[in-house]
C-alpha positions in Angstrom: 146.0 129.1 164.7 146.5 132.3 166.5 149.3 134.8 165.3 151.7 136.1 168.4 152.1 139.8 168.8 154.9 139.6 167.0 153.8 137.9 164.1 150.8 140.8 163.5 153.3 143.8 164.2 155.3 142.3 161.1 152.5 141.7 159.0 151.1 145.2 160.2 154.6 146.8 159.0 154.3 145.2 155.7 151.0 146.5 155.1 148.2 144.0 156.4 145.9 146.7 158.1 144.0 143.6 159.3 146.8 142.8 161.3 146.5 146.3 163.3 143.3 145.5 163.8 143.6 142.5 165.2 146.5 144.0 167.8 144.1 146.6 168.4 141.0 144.2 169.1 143.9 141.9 171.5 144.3 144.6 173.5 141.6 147.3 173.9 139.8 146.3 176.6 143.0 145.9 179.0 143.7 149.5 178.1 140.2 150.8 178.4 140.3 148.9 181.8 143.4 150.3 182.8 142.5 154.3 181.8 139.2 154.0 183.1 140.6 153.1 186.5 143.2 155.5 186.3 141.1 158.5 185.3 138.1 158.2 186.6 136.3 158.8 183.5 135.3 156.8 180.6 135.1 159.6 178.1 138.8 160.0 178.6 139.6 156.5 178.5 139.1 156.1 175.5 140.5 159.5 174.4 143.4 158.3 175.7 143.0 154.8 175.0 142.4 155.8 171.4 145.6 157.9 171.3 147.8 155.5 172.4 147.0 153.6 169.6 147.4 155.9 167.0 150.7 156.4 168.8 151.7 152.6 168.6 150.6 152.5 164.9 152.2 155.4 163.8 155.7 154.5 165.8 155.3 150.8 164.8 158.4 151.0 163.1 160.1 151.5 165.9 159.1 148.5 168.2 161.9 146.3 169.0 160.1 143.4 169.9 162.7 143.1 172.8 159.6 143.7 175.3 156.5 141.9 175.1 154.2 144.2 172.7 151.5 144.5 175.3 154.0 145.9 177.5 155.4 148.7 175.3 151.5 149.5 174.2 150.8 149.8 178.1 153.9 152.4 179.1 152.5 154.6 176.0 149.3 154.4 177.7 150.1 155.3 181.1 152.0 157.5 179.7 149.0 159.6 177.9 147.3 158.8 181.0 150.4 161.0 183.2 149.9 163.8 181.0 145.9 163.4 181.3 146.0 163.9 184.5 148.6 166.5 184.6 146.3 168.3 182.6 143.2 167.8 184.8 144.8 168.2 188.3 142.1 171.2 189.2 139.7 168.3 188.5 138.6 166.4 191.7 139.5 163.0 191.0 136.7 160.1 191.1 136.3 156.7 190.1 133.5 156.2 187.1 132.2 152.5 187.9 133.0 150.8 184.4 130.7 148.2 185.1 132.1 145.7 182.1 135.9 146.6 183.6 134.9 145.9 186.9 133.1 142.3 186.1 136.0 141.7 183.9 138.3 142.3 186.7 136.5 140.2 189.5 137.5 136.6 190.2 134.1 135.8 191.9 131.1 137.5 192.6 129.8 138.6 195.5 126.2 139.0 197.0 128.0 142.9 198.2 129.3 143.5 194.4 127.9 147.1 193.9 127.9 148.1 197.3 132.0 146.8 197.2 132.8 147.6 194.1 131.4 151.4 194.7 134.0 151.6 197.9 137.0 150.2 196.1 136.2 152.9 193.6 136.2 155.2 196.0 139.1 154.4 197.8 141.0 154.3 195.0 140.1 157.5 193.7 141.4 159.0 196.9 145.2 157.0 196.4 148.1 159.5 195.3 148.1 158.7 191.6 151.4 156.6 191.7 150.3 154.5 194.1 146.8 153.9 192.2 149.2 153.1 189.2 151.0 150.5 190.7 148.3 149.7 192.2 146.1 148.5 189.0 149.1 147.3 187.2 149.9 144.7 190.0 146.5 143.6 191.4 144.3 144.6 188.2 146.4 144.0 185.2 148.9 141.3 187.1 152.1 142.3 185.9 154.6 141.1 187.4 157.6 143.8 188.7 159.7 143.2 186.4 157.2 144.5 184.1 155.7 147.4 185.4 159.3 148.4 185.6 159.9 148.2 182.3 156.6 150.2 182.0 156.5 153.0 183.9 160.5 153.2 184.2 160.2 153.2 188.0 162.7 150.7 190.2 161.4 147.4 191.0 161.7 148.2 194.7 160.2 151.8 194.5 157.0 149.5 192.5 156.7 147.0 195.6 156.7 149.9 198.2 154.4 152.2 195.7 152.1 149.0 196.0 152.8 147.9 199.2 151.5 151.2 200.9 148.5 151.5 198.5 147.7 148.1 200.2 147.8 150.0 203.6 146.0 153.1 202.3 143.4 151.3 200.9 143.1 149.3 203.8 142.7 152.7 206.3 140.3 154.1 203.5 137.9 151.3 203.1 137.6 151.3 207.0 136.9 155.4 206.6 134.9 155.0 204.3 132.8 151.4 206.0 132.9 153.9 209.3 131.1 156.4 207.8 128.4 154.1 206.7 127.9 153.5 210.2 
């Protein structure tokens, strides 16, 4: 039988470094999927993605267990990932193709897959970075508002229309960018 979230936190907290591990091995890919996307760089994915979970063990304590865990783990990511990117905002932004992320995140292949998946990396590199967020947390990671809310500590409404005109940005960029093909 599978232990809940919960269960390992408390077993963690009493010592069980098993336990940690476990949490950690629940949840490291959907953070490296996340800060790859986000960044644009798989070296600092997993600086980042490694930090946040130093940050949730050492701060362990402290989790309520009012949220879901993989929610409070996900705004200490995005929140390493804000300062990440504060930091490397002389940096042109671009989209590393994590090929295991992006198979992980496709519902069904397609004969394009490379070809698509290199465009939607694109155009996402070129969102502003709170729309990308909102972006992947909706349509990547599946959150639901309420959520990402609770996550990044924006309004539910501000989410939806953060999301809503990535939608119409990545629409107008993925025509660009099919356009320039031409």
């Amino acid at each position: 039988m599978e232990l809940t979230d919960a269960e390992l936190v408390r077993r963690a907290l009493a010592g069980d470094a098993t336990a940690f591990e476990s949490l950690f091995d629940r949840h490291v890919r959907v953070c490296l999927r996340y800060s790859t996307r986000m960044l644009g760089s798989r070296e600092d994915a997993e600086e980042v993605t490694q930090e946040a979970f130093v940050r949730v063990h050492d701060a362990l304590d402290r989790y309520d267990g009012q949220t879901p865990f993989r929610t409070w783990l996900l705004s200490i990511l995005i929140n390493r990932c804000r300062t990440v990117m504060q930091q490397n905002r002389r940096r042109t932004a671009r989209i590393v193709l994590d090929e295991e992320a992006v198979r992980e995140a496709s519902v069904e292949p397609r004969e394009r897959d490379a070809e698509l998946r290199e465009a939607i990396g694109r155009a996402l590199a070129r969102l502003e970075s709170a729309q990308r967020e909102a972006f992947l947390l909706k349509h990547v990671e599946q959150l639901s508002y309420d959520e990402m809310a609770l996550i990044t500590g924006a309004g539910v409404s501000a989410l939806k229309m953060r999301v809503q005109r990535a939608c119409e940005r990545l629409k107008v960029l993925l025509e660009e960018l099919q356009n320039e093909r031409r």
